[in-house]
N, C-alpha and C positions, 0 to 999 in steps of 0.2 A: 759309377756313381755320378749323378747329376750335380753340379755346382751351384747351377741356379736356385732349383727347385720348386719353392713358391714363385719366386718371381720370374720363371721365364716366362708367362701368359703375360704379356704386358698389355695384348690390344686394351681390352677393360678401362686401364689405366688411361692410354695414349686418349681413347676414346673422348671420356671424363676428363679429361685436361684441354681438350681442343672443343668441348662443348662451355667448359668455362672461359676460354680467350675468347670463342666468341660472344661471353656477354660481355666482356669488358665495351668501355669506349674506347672507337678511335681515336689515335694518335692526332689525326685530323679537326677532330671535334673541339668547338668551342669550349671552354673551362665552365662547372656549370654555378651558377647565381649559387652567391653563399647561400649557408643555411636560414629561412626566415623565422625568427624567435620573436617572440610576445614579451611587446613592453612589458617593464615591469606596471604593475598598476598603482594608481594612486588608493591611499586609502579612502574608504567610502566619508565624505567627510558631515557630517548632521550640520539641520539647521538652529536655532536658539530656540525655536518649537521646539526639537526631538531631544535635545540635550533638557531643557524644562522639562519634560516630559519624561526621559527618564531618570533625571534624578527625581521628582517627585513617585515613581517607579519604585525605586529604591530605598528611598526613605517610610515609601510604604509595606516593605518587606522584601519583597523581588530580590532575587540572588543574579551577580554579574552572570551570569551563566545565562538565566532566565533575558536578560535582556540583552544581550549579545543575541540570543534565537527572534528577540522580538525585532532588532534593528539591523540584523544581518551585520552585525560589525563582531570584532575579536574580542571574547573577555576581557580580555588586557587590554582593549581600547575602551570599556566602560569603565574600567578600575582609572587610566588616564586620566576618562573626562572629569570621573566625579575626583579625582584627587586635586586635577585642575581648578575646579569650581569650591574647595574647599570642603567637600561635601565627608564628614566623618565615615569611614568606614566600619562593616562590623565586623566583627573578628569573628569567622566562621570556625567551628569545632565541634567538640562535643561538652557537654556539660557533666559531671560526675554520675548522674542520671542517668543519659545516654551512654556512658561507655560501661556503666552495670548491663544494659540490655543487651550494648554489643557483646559484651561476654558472654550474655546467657543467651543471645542469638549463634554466635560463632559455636560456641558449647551442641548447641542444638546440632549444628553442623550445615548451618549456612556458613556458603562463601565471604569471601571478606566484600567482594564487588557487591554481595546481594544484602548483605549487612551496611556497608554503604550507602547504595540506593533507598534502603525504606529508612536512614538515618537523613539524607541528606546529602553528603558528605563523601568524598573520594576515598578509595578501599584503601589509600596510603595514608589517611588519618586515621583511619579503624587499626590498621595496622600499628601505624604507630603507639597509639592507645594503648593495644593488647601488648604490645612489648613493653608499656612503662609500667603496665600490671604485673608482668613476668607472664602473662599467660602463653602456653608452647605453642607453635602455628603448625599447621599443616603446608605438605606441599600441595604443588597442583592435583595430585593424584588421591588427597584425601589421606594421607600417609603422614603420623609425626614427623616433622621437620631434623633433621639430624644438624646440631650446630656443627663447626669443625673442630672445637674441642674435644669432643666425643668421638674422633676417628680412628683411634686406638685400637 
């Protein structure tokens, strides 16, 4: 009866081990320059044009979103300036209108992202909607949603 069995072919092994030392560095070798990382950046900062410019933008309808792609800067840096400037915000949603359609869009069996998109609006305010409606969601698969109540 053999002891070893699988392991008494080591060349393979020895091989494979003496092809990895020699990628190491030598003991010899200089230590190598840390790693070089990218400052952080500054935010891109407007001038009293661009900030005029887009709050009158915004005041003419333009959604933070819409001017965040215009001025390459972060939603949340347009929501800053105009809160900075005093500039009243509008409370984005849907109106009692709106979340009858999403109903009878969602019903139809659009996704909540595509009910979204032709509303305006991010699939987690549709969503939310449909749930203060009680209406049952679907999973990803297009499948009633199972609450965990119901796992009985």
């Amino acid at each position: 009866m053999e002891v070893r069995g699988p392991y008494s072919n080591i060349k393979d092994q020895v091989r494979a081990l003496e092809e990895l030392h020699e990628k190491l560095p030598s003991l010899d070798a200089p230590e190598p320059s840390s790693i070089k990382r990218d400052r952080p950046r500054r935010a891109r900062q407007l001038g009293a044009d661009q900030i005029e410019q887009l709050i009158a933008d915004y005041q003419s309808g333009a959604t933070v979103y819409q001017l965040g792609d215009r001025f390459s800067i972060e939603r949340r840096t347009v929501s800053n300036i105009l809160h900075r400037h005093g500039v009243p915000m509008r409370r984005r949603g849907l109106s009692p209108d709106q979340i009858d359609d999403a109903i009878h869009l969602y019903n139809l069996g659009w996704s909540l992202g595509r009910v979204g998109q032709h509303l305006g609006v991010a699939h987690t305010t549709v969503l939310a909607k449909l749930r203060e409606r009680g209406i049952p969601t679907r999973d990803a698969h297009g499948r009633p949603r199972v609450e965990a109540g119901d796992l009985r």
